[in-house]
Structures are given as C-alpha cells and as structure tokens.
N, C-alpha and C positions, 0 to 999 in steps of 0.2 A: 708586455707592451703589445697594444695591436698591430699587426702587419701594414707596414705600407709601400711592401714590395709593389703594387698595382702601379704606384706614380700618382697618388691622388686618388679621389672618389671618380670623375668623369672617365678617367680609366675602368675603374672596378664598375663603373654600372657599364661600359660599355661590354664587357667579357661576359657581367648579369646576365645578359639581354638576349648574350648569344650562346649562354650556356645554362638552358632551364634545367630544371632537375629530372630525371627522368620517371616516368610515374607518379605527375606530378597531379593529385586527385582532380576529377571535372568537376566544374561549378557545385553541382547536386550535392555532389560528396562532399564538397566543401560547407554545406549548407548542413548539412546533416553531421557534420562534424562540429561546428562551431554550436550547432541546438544542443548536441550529448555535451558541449561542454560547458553551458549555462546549467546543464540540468545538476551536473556534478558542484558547479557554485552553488545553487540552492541548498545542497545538502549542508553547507554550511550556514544560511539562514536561520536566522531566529522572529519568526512573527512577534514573541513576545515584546522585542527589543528594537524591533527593524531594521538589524543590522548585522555584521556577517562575523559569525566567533571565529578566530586564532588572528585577525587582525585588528585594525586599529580606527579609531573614531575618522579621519580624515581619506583613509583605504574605505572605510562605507560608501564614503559619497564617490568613490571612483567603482566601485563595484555599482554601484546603481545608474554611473554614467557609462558604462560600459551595456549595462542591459536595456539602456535610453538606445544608443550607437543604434548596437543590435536591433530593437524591435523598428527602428527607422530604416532596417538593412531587409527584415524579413519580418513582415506584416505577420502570415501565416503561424510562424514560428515561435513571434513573441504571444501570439492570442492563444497559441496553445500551453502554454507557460504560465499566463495571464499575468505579463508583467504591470500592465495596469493598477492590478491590485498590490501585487509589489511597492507599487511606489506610492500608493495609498498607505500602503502597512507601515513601511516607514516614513512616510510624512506624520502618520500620526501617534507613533509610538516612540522612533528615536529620541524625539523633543518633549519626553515627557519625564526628566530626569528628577525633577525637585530640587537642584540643583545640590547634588551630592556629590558631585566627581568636579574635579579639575586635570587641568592636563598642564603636563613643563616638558620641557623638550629641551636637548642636550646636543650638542655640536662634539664631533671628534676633533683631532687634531687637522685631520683631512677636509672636516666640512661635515661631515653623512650624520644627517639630524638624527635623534631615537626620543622617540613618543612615551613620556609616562605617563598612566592615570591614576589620580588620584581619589580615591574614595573616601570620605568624611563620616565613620563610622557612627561619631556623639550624633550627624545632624540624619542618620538611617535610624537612631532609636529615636530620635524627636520624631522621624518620621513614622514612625513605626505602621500607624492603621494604614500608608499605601502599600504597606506589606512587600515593597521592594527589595529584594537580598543586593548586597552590591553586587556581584554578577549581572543582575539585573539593569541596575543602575548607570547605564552605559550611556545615555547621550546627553543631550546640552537644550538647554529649553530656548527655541529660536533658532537652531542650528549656531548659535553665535557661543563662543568660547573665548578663553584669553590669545589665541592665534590665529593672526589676519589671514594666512594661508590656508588655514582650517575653514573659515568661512567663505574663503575664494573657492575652494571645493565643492563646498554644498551648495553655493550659488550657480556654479554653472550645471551641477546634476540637475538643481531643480529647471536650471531653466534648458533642458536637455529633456528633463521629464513634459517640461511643458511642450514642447517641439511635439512629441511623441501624442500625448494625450489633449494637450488645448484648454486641460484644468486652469482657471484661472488664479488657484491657493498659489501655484507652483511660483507661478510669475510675480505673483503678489510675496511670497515670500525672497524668491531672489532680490528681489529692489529689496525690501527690510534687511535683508543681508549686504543689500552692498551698500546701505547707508550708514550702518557701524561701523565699514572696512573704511568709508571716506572719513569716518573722524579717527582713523589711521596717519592719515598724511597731516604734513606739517611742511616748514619750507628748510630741518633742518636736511643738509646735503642735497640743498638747493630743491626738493620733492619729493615726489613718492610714497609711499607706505611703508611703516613700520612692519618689521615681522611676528612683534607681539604687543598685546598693552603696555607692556613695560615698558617701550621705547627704547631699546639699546640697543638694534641691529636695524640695518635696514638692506635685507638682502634679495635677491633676484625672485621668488618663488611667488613672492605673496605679491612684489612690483609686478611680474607678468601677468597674474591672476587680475590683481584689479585692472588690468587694462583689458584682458579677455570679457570678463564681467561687462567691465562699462560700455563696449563695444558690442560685446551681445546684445545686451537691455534694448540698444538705441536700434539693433535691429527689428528689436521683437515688441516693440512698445513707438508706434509713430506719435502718437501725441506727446511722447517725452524724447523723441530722439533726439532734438538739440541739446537739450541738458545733459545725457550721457555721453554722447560723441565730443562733446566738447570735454570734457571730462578726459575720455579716452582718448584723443589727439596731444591733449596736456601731459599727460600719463605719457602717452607715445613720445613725443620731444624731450620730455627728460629722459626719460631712460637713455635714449640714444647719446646725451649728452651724461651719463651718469657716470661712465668708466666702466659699468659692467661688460658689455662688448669687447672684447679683447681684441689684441692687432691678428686675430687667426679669425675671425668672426665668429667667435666661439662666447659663449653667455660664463663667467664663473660665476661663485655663489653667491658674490654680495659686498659692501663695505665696507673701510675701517677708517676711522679719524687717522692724519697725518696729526702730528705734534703738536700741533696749531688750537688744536681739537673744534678746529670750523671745518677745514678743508675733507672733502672727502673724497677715495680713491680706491679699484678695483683690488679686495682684500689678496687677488690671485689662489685663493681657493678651488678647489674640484668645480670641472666643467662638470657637471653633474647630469645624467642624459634630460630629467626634467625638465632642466631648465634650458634646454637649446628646444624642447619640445612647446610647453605656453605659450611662447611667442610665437609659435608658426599657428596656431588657433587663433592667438590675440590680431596679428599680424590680417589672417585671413577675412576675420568679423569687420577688422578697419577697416581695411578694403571693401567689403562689400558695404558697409554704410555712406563712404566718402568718395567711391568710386574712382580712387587711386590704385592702379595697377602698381605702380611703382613700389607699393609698398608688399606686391608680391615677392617683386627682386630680393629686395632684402631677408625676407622667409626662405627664398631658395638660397642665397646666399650663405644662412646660419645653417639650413639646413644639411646643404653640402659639405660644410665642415665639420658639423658632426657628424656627418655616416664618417667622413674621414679618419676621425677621433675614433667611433662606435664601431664598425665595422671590420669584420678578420676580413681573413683572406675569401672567403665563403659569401661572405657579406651576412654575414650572423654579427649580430647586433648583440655587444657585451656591456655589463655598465663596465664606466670607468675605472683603473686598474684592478680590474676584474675582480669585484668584491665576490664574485659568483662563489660559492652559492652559500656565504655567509653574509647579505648584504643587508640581515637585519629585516624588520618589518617592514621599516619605511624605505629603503633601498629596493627592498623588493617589486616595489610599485612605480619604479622610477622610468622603467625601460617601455611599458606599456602607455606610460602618457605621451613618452616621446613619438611613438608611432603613431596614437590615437589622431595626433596634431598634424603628422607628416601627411597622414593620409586627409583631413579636410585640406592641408594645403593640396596635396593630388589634387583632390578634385575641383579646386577652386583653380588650378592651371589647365583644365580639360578645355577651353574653349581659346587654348593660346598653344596647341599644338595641332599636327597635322591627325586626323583622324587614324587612332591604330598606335600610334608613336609615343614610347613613352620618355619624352626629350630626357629628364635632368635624371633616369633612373630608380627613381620613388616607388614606382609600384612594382616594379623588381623586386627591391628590395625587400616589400612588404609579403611580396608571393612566396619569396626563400626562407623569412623568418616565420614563415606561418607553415610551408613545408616540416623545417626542421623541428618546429613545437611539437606538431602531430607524430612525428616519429619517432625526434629521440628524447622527448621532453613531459612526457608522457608515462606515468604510474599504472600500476595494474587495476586500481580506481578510478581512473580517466583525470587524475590533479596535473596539473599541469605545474608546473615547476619554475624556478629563478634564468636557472641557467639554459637558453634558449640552442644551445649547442647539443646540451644532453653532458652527463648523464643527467637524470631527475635526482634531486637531489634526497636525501634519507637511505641512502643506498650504503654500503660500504666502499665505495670509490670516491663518494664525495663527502661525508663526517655531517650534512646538515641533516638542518631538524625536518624536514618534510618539506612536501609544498603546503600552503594558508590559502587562505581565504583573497589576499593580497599577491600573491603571485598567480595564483591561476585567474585572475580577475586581468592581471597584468598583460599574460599569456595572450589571454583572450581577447584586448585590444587588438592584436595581429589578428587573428580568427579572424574577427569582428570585420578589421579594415580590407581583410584580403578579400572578404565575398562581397564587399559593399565593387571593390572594384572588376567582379562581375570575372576574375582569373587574369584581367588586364586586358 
C-alpha cells in the first residue's frame, strides 16, 4: 500500500515544496536530458511500419504524443530529430495494413487490460504481392480498429501532431476518427461510449477519451466548434452522473449491469492512474472552449486524490498496487498519461495563482518524478523503465523483462512535462 503517513496529498505537497531534491539538474540539463531520451525511443522506431517495436498499437499513438508534447516544449530539439517527419512516417505507413491483424483485449480479475494482435495469415498469402511479413503488418487502415479507446489515442496524437505542425491530414484525420468513436455511444447506461464494437462493456478509458477528443476538435476547428462542444458537455454530464467517480473522487474502471440488466453502477474495479489522468486533459480542453473555470475544480479535485492514491512517501508516483515492474505492456503506459494530463491541467491553472506559487503541488510533483527517472530509473542504454522509484527493471532485483518502447515513452511524459514547466 501506498504511504499516507503525510495526512493527505496537501500535506505531502506542502513538505514537496519545501524539500527539493538536492542536485536537482538546471533547466539546460533538463533539456538535454529529456532530447538523449527521445533519441533512445527512436532506436526503437521502425520507418517501415511507423511505429515503435516491443510495444503495442495504442502505446504508438502515445509514443508520438509524447514527441508532439515534446517538440511544442523545445522547438530546437524536436528540428534536430525532425519529428516532423516522424509523424509524416507514421501517418503514412502505420495505416497501411491491408487489413490483416485485429486486436482483442482481456481484463484481469483486477481490471489491467492486455492487448492481443492478431494476424490473419490465409489473408497475408492472398496478399502476398504487398509483400508484407506479419511483423510488418502492424497497423490498422484509418487508425480505426475494433477499440473505441484505441481510436481515442490516435485521435488526440493526431491532433497533438496538428498543434505542432499545422498539417491539415492531421486534423482531418482526428474528426474521421472521432466519427466512428460516436457511432460508439448509444443511450444504453443512460450514454457514453462503448469500450469495443462488440458492445459489452462500457468503461472509463475510452468515455474520457471521447470527451478529450470532442473537446479538442471544438477547440481546434471554429467553424465546427458548436457541433463538438456540445457533444463534449453531453459526454461531460453523463459521465459525472455515471457512477464512475467514486465517493473518494477517484475515476474506477468502468461498469456493470445490476440484476435488472438496465440499471448501471460503478463495477469498483482498479482506480487505474490513466484513468484519473483523461479527464484532467478532457477536463482542461472543456474549459478552455466554454470558459468555465469551474470545471478546473473538479480536475484539481480528481487530481488530488490520485497523487493521494499514487504517491509514496517521496511523492514518486507508483501504479496501483504496485504492479511495478510487471505491469504488462499496457500498465506500463499508464503512469505517464497520468502526468502528461497533470501537467496541461498545471498549466491551465498558471493564471489563477500568485506568480512563483505552485498552490495545489502539481509541479512538485512533476520535478521529483522526473528527478527520480533520471537517476534511478535509468539503464546503461539510456531506457528508462516502469518503475519510477528505481531499480530499472531487467536487473536481477526486480525479475522484469526490460524496459519497451512503452515505458520509456511513459517515462518520458515526466521529462517531457518537467521542462515544459521551465524547473517551476
């Protein structure tokens, strides 16, 4: 269990605040840390495929939102990279599958999804003259697949990539993507979005996403922003009445039919860190389209409760009971969205404190887990690893398989967020 000797989170960020780490790298170094650690993802790259080998189709599109973050944090450093073409490479090559894979995805007892793919060998010899091996065969034509949550991903990289570049595909592709995720919803458990075409779950991951999505669009698109915003204020009001929000303000993972098989109610699954993370994005985009502060509250409200939840005594951010550092592909990307979110909400509370002040602890938080990466989280290849405390995992102290593609991508949300806030 996590410590909550502090008395709370607003205890633990107050002792943050006043106890930095000593030797704590200046800006520069922070800058030139976080560039060596893109450069170490790239090695995982594949131009042919556009996407990043030892993880997973949905871990793509956050490895490429992660290098969007990034080149919007340091112009300089993404041109020398040239993520540009990055996201050229796989705009145009991830989605050129033939459609030979599928993907199913499997809940534990706990909750913690795991991503299969599937590859349709009879329909790779039909295909034969694209001369694609299944290895090859890695992405989905459209970004769209059988998982609304999978699309909710590659819709906010793309339009993460559009921020960055201003390419018009980008944008034009996220709306195609979030128009398959609206023939998602239905009015069964009264709204929302299903979490796969199959319609038998309807849980938190892919609901935050389409709300993030449609709240974006509406910023990034004025000719359409009534259509999205209404969308995403719909999305917004159900959810809050949905039962996922728990009496801690904590997000769990999703629903289940009572007996009735009408009624629906908070399944009390794993507060999962993702999912207290979407909605402080989703949250932050409402806001800035509807120009309700109010709706900050509440993002600081979820959010406080999960560093509560997340947080040692250190204020190193663990997932939940501490799958570390066996948390699986998709656990492993869990911890870096939560941040990636904390810090838009930081910054989207900067013009509602006192200049210098970091009121609710946020970017504390963010300086100490991005300290502890660089130190003790850190391979003699520069991978950065699951467990944000240390050891790196592949070691003989901890029995995992390495760090992926998906955890040093994850890592790197911290990097990422810590130099956007400039050391605090």
């Amino acid at each position: 269990m996590v410590s909550t000797k502090w008395g709370g989170f607003a205890a633990r960020a107050a002792l943050l605040v006043s106890s930095r780490l000593s030797g704590r790298a200046d800006q520069a170094t922070s800058v030139a840390n976080t560039l060596s650690a893109v450069k170490t993802l790239q090695v995982w790259y594949s131009e042919q495929t556009g996407l990043w080998e030892t993880t997973g189709w949905w871990n793509s599109a956050n490895c490429l939102t992660v290098l969007a973050d990034w080149a919007l944090a340091d112009r300089a450093g993404a041109s020398s990279v040239n993520v540009p073409k990055i996201m050229a490479t796989t705009f145009s090559n991830a989605q050129t599958s033939g459609g030979l894979l599928t993907t199913t995805k499997n809940l534990s007892d706990e909750g913690m999804p795991t991503s299969h793919y599937n590859f349709h060998r009879d329909e790779l010899l039909f295909h034969n003259n694209s001369k694609r091996s299944a290895l090859e065969a890695r992405g989905f034509s459209g970004f769209l697949n059988e998982f609304y949550d999978d699309e909710g991903w590659w819709a906010l990289a793309w339009i993460r990539s559009w921020d960055v570049t201003k390419q018009p595909e980008y944008l034009d592709m996220a709306e195609r993507i979030f128009e398959d995720m609206k023939n998602g919803t239905d009015g069964t458990c009264g709204g929302g979005i299903w979490w796969s075409k199959e319609k038998r779950y309807k849980n938190a991951i892919a609901n935050e996403l389409y709300l993030s999505v449609s709240a974006s669009l509406a910023n990034r698109i004025p000719t359409k922003k009534a259509y999205y915003l209404a969308i995403a204020q719909e999305q917004w009001t159900w959810f809050q009445k949905s039962g996922m929000i728990n009496s801690q303000n904590l997000i769990n993972d999703g629903l289940t039919f009572l007996p009735d098989g009408i009624t629906c109610v908070n399944n009390n699954l794993q507060t999962w860190s993702y999912n207290q993370g979407v909605i402080l994005g989703g949250l932050v985009e409402l806001a800035r389209a509807t120009g309700d502060r109010s709706l900050l509250d509440k993002a600081v409200a979820i959010a406080q409760a999960a560093l509560s939840k997340l947080a040692d005594e250190k204020g190193i951010i663990h997932e939940i009971d501490r799958c570390e550092p066996n948390c699986g592909d998709d656990g492993a990307q869990f911890k870096g969205v939560f941040v990636r979110n904390l810090r838009y909400l930081a910054r989207a509370l900067d013009g509602r404190r006192p200049a210098g002040r970091d009121t609710y602890g946020f970017e504390k938080v963010i300086d100490v887990n991005a300290e502890s990466i660089w130190t003790n989280d850190r391979n003699e290849r520069g991978e950065l690893g699951v467990t944000w405390a240390g050891p790196v995992e592949g070691g003989p102290e901890t029995g995992g398989r390495g760090p992926t593609a998906g955890s040093h991508s994850s890592a790197m949300d911290v990097l990422v967020a810590d130099i956007v806030g400039g050391g605090w």
